[in-house]
C-alpha positions in Angstrom: 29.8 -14.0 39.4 31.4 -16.8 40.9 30.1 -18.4 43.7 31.4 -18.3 47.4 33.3 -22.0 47.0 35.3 -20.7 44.2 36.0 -16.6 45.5 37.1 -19.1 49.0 39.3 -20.8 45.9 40.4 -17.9 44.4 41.5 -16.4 47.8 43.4 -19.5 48.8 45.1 -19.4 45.7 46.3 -15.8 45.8 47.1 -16.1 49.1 50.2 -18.8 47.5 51.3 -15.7 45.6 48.9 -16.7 42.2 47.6 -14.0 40.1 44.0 -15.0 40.0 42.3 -11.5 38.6 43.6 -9.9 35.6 46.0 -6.9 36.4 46.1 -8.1 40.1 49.5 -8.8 40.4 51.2 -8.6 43.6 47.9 -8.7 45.5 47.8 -11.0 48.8 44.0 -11.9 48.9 41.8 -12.2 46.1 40.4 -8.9 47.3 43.4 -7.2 47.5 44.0 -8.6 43.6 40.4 -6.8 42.5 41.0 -3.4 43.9 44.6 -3.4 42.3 43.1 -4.4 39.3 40.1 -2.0 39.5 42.4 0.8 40.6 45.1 0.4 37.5 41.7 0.0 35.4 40.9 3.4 36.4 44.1 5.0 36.3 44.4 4.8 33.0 40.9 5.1 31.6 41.7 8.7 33.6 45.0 8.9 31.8 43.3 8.2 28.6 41.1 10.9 29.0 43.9 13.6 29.9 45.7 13.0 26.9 43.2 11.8 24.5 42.5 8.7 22.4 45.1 9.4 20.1 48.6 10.2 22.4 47.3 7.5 24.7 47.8 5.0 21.4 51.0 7.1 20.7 52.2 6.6 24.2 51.7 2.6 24.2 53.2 2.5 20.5 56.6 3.9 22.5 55.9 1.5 25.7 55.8 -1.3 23.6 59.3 -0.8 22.4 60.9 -0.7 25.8 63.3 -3.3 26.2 65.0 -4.6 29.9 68.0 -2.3 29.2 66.3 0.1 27.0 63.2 2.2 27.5 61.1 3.0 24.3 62.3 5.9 23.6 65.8 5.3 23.5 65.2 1.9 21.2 63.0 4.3 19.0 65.9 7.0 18.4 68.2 3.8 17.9 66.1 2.3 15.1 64.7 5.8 13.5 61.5 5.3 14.7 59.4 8.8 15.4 57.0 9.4 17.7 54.7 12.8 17.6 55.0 13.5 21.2 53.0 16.7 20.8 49.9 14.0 20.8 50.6 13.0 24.2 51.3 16.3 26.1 48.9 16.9 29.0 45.5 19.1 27.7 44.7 22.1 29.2 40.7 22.1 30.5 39.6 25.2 28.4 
């Protein structure tokens, strides 16, 4: 846990528009970067749950080809890359 001198650190550094937490970007105060980042943790470990392990994997396989002018899937059809999209359809709670 870091001590108050270096939160009062981190703070004054986010407040100049740093990124001082991982995956709080955009966050204005140290604590706004920690419940971003806790909040986009969550969202997808809830993700990850609705689709299981295996479509969540599938789904970042796509992500991960997206391009600025291209999103995954159209780069994928491009380059004859196949995706089993039947892995990451929302499950039914039965």
């Amino acid at each position: 846990m870091a001590s108050e001198q270096e939160r009062a650190e981190f703070d004054q550094r986010a407040r100049q528009g740093e990124t001082v937490v991982p995956g709080g970007t955009r966050g204005k105060s140290l604590e706004a970067q920690e419940h971003l980042a806790e909040g986009r943790s969550r969202g997808g470990q809830t993700r990850k749950e609705q689709i299981g392990t295996e479509g969540y994997q599938e789904m970042g396989r796509k992500g991960g080809l997206s391009t600025v002018d291209k999103s995954g899937g159209q780069r994928a059809a491009e380059e004859g890359i196949s995706f089993d999209e039947s892995k990451y359809k929302t499950r039914s709670s039965s």
